[in-house]
C-alpha positions in Angstrom: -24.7 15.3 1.0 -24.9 16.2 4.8 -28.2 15.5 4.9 -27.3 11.5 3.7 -24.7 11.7 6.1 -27.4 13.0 8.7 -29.5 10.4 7.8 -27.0 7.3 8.1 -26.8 7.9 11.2 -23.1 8.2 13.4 -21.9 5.3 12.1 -21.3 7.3 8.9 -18.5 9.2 10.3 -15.5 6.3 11.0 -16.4 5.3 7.4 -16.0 8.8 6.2 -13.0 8.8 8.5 -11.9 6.1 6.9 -12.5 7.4 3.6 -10.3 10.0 3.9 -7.1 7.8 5.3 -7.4 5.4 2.3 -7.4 8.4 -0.2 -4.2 10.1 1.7 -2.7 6.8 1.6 -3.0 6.0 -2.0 -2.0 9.6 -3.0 1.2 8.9 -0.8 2.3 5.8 -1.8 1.6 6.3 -5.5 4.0 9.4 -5.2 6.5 7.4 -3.2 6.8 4.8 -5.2 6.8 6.6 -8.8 9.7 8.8 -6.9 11.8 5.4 -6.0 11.1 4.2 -9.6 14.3 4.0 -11.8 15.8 3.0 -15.0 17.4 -0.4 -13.8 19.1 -1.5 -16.8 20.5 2.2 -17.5 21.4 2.5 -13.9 23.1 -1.1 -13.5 25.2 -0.5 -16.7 26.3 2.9 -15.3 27.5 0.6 -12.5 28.9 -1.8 -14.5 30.9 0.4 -16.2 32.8 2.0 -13.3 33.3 -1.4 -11.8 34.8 -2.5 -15.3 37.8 0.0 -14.4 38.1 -0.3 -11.0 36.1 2.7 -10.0 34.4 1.4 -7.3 34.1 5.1 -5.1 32.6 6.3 -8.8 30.5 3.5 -8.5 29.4 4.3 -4.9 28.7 8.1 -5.9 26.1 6.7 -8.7 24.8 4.8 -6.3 24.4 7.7 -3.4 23.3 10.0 -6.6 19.8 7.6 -7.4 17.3 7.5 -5.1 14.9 4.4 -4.1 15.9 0.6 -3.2 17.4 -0.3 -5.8 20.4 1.8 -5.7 20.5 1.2 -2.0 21.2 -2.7 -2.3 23.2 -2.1 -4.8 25.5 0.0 -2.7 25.7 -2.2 0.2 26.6 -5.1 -2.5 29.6 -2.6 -3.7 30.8 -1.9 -0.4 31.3 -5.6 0.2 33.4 -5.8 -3.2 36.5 -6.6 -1.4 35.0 -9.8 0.5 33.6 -13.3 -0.8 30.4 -14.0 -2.1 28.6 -15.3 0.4 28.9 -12.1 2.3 28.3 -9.5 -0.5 25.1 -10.7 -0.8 24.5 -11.3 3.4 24.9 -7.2 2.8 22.8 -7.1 -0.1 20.2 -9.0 1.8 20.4 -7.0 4.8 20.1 -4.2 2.4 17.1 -5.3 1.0 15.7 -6.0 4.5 15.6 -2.3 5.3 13.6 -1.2 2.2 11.2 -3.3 1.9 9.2 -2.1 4.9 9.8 1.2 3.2 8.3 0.4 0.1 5.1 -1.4 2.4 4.9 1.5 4.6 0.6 2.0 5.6 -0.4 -0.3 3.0 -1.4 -2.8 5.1 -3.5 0.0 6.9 -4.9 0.8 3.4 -6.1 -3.3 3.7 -7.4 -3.0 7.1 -9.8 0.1 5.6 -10.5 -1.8 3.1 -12.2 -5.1 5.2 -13.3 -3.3 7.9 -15.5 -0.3 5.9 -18.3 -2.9 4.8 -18.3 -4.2 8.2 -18.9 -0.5 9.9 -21.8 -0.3 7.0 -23.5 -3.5 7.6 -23.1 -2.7 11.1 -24.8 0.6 10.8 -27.4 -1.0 8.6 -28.0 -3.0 11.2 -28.5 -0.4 14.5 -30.5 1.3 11.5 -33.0 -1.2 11.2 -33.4 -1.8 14.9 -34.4 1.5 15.1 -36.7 1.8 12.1 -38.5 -1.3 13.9 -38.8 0.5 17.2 -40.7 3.0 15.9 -43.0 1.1 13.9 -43.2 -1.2 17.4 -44.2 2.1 19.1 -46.8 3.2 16.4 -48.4 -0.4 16.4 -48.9 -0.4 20.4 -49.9 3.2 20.1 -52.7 2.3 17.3 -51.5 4.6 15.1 -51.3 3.0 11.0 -47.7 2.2 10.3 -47.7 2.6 6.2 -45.5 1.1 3.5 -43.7 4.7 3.2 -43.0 4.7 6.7 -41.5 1.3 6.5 -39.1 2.1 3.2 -37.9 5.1 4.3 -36.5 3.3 7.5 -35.2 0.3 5.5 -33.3 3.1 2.7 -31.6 5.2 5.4 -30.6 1.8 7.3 -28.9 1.1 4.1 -27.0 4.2 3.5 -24.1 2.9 5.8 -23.9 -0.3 3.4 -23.6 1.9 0.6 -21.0 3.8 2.0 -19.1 1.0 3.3 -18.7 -0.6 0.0 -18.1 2.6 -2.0 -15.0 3.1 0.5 -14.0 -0.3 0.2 -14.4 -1.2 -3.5 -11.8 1.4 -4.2 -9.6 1.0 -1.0 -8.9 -3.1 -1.9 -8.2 -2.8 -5.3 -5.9 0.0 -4.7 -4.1 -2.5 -2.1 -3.7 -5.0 -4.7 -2.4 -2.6 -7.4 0.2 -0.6 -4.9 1.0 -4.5 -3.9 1.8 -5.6 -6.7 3.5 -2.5 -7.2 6.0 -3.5 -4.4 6.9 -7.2 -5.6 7.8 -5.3 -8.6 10.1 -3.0 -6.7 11.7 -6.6 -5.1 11.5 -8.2 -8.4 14.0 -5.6 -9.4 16.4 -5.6 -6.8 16.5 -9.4 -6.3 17.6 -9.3 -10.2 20.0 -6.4 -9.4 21.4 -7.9 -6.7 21.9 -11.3 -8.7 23.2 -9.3 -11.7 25.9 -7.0 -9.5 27.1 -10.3 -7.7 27.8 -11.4 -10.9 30.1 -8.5 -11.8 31.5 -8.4 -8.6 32.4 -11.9 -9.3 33.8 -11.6 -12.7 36.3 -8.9 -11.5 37.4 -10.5 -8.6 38.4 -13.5 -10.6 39.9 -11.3 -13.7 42.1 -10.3 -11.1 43.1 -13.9 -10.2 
């Protein structure tokens, strides 16, 4: 293996570089975000139910108790119970505002990797190739026989740093795409939590009227 990495030539190492981020930041964010996930229906009944008798500090403690974004907006929407609509969810979306960036936090690096690896290979395929020509430039003014081995063996190594590029990238953008989608998951659920905790917010302000 250090010898293929020998023979790639230095632009081999930011792609290895490179390498290594993406895998630390898929690890990380797959962690993260199976540690934020929750049981939204369970959770939002448990909330539903101390709101049902007034319990909105009990409320506040389930809320403090769950980890991840969900619970978070959810909080900020209970601690608003007292004024009107409009604001509860002004707090919910403030809320909201705050975790996102928490739940997007180094994918977007994860994306840079991802475009830039291929470019770093074709760019090494490229200094790779001028090189493999220089010498078979040298050995055709020196009169020395440049043979068909002499000219694959340049032309393979060249391409190592393709190879390497794409194998880091392949993984790196479909990982984006999965831990994105994972996200508008995550906001898919709190925009219908939020929606859902307005609603009971609502419904006890006016059973009090």
């Amino acid at each position: 293996m250090f010898d293929i990495i020998q023979k790639g030539g230095a632009i081999m190492y930011p792609i290895i570089l490179c390498s290594i981020i993406a895998f630390a930041i898929i690890l990380e964010r797959l962690y993260y975000l199976r540690r934020m996930k929750i049981d939204t229906i369970a959770f939002m009944n448990n909330i539903e139910g101390a709101l049902k008798y007034n319990k909105v500090a009990e409320a506040v403690k389930i809320c403090e108790d769950t980890e991840g974004p969900i619970a978070a907006i959810v909080k900020a929407g209970i601690l608003k119970y007292d004024r009107p609509r409009q604001e509860m969810r002004e707090a919910i979306e403030d809320a909201g505002h705050q975790e996102v960036p928490r739940l997007e936090k180094h994918i977007k690096i994860l994306a840079t990797i991802a475009h830039i690896s291929p470019l770093l290979g074709l760019l090494g395929t490229v200094t790779g190739m001028v090189k493999a020509f220089q010498v078979i430039q040298a050995r055709t003014i020196g009169l020395n026989p440049v043979s068909a081995g002499d000219l694959a063996g340049g032309i393979w190594e060249a391409l190592l740093t393709t190879a390497a590029g794409l194998i880091v990238a392949i993984p790196a953008i479909a990982a984006y795409h999965y831990l994105a989608a994972r996200v508008q998951d995550f906001v898919f659920e709190m925009e219908r939590s939020a929606t859902e905790l307005i609603n009971i917010l609502s419904q006890r302000i006016e059973g009090y009227k």
